[in-house]
Structures are given as structure tokens and as C-alpha cells.
C-alpha positions as CSV (number, residue, x, y, z in Angstrom):
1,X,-22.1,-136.5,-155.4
2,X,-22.4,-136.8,-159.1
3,X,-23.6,-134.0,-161.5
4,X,-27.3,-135.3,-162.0
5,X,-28.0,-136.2,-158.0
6,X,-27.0,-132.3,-157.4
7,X,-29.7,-131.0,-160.2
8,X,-32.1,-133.3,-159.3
9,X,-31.7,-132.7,-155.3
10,X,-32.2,-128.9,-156.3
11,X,-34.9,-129.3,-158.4
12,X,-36.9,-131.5,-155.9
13,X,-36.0,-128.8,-153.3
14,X,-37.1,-126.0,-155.8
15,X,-40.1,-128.0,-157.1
16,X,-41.0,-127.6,-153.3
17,X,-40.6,-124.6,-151.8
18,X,-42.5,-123.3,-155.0
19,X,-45.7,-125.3,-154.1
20,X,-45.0,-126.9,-157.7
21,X,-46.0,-130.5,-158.5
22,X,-44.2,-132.9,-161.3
23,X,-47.2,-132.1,-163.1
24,X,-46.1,-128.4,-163.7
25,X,-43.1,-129.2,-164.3
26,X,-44.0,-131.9,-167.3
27,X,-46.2,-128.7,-168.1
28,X,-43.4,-126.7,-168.4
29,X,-41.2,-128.9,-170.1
30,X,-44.0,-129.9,-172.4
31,X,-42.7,-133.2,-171.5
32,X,-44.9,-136.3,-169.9
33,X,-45.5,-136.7,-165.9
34,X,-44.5,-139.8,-166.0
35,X,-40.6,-138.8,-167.5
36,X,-40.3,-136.4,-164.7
37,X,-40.8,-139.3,-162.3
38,X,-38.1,-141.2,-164.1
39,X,-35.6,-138.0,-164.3
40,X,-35.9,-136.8,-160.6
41,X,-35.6,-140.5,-159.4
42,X,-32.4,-141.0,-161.1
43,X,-33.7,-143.7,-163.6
44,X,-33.2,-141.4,-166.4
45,X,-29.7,-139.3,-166.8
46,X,-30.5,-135.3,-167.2
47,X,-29.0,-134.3,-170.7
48,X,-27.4,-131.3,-171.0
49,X,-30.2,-129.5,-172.9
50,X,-32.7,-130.6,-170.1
51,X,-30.6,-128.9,-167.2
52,X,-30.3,-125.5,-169.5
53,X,-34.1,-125.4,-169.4
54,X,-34.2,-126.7,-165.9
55,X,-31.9,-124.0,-165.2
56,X,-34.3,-121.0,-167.2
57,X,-36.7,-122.4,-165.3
58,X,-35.8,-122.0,-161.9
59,X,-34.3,-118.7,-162.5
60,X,-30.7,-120.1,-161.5
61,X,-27.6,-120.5,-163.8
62,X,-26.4,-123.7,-165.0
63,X,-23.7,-123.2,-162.8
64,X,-25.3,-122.9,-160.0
65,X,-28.0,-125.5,-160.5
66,X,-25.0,-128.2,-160.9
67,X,-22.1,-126.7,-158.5
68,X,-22.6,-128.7,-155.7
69,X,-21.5,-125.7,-153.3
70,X,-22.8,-124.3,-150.0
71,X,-24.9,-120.9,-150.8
72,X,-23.7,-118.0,-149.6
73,X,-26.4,-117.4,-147.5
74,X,-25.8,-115.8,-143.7
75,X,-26.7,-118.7,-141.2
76,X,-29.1,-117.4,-138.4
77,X,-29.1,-119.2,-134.8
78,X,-30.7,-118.6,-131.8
79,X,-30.0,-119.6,-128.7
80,X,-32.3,-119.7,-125.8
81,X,-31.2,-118.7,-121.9
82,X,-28.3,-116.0,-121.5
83,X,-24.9,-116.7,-120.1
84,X,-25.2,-116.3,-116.2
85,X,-21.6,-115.8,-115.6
86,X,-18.1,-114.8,-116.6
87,X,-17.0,-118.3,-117.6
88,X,-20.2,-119.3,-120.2
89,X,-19.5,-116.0,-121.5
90,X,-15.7,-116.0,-122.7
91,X,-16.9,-119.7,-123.9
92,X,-19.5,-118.4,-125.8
93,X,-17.1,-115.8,-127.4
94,X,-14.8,-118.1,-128.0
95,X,-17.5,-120.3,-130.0
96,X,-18.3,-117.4,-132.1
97,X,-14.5,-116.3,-133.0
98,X,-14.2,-119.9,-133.8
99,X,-16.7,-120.0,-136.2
100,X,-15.8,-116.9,-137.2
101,X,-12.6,-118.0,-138.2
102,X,-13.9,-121.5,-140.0
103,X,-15.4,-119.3,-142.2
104,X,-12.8,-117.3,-142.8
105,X,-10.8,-120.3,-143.8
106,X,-13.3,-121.6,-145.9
107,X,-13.7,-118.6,-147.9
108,X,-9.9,-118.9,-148.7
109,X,-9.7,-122.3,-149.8
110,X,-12.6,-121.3,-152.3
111,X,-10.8,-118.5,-154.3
């Protein structure tokens, strides 16, 4: 994915779980409605100066608002039932050492 589809994914993700419209943004950018629609569409390359104050903005780095990484967030999930016998139970364990171990590996191949 190219530099400007990860910042403008991100923003449009930020933009929402903020409850913030393109409006505020402009606002905030003391830039026009109108070439927020064109720079979160992708008509309109984000400059590097733009992405700095995208980046103050959102509270994130530069960075981080271009690295196209996975967070480092702990993933939750929940499973419904219970494991009635011996069998679902080892399988269940051996789902969990397995993920265990991707993410092992994965934080390997990063450093």
C-alpha cells in the first residue's frame, strides 16, 4: 500500500472514531472542505508538510501515521460454549500455543 493510502486510511479511521467531520478538519487545517474531500479521496497527493500537521493533529508521530504496521495492541476473543471433553480441549490448547508461537515469530522478523 503506498505512503498516502496508509495516512489517508488512518485519518479517515481517526476522523471517525473522534466523531470529527471533514469540516473540522478543514477547520483545523485552516484549509477548505472541499480540499479535504480531494486529499482523503486520493485525488490530491498528501505533501509532506500536510502529514506533519496531520500527524500533530492526531496526536501520532509521523511515523506512525505512515508505517503501515499492525499496532501493538493485545487482540481480545471470546469464545462462546466450553470444551466438553478431553479431545476439544488439547485442540483448543494447541490453537492457543500456535498462535502463541506466530506471534512469537512475528515479533522476530520485526527487530
Amino acid at each position: 500500500m503506498r505512503t498516502n493510502d496508509v495516512v489517508i486510511d488512518k485519518v479517515k479511521s481517526w476522523l471517525s472514531d473522534h466523531n470529527k467531520s471533514y469540516q473540522w478538519l478543514a477547520d483545523q487545517l485552516l484549509i477548505s472542505k472541499s480540499l479535504v474531500g480531494h486529499m482523503l479521496s486520493g485525488e490530491r497527493t498528501l505533501q509532506p508538510e500536510r502529514i506533519r500537521q496531520l500527524a500533530d493533529l492526531m496526536d501520532v508521530s509521523v511515523m506512525e501515521l505512515v508505517s503501515e504496521g499492525v499496532q501493538d495492541e493485545n487482540l481480545s476473543v471470546n469464545l462462546r460454549g466450553s470444551t466438553s471433553n478431553r479431545r476439544s480441549k488439547r485442540d483448543l490448547e494447541h490453537l492457543l500455543f500456535a498462535i502463541e508461537d506466530y506471534i512469537g515469530l512475528a515479533e522476530q522478523v520485526r527487530k
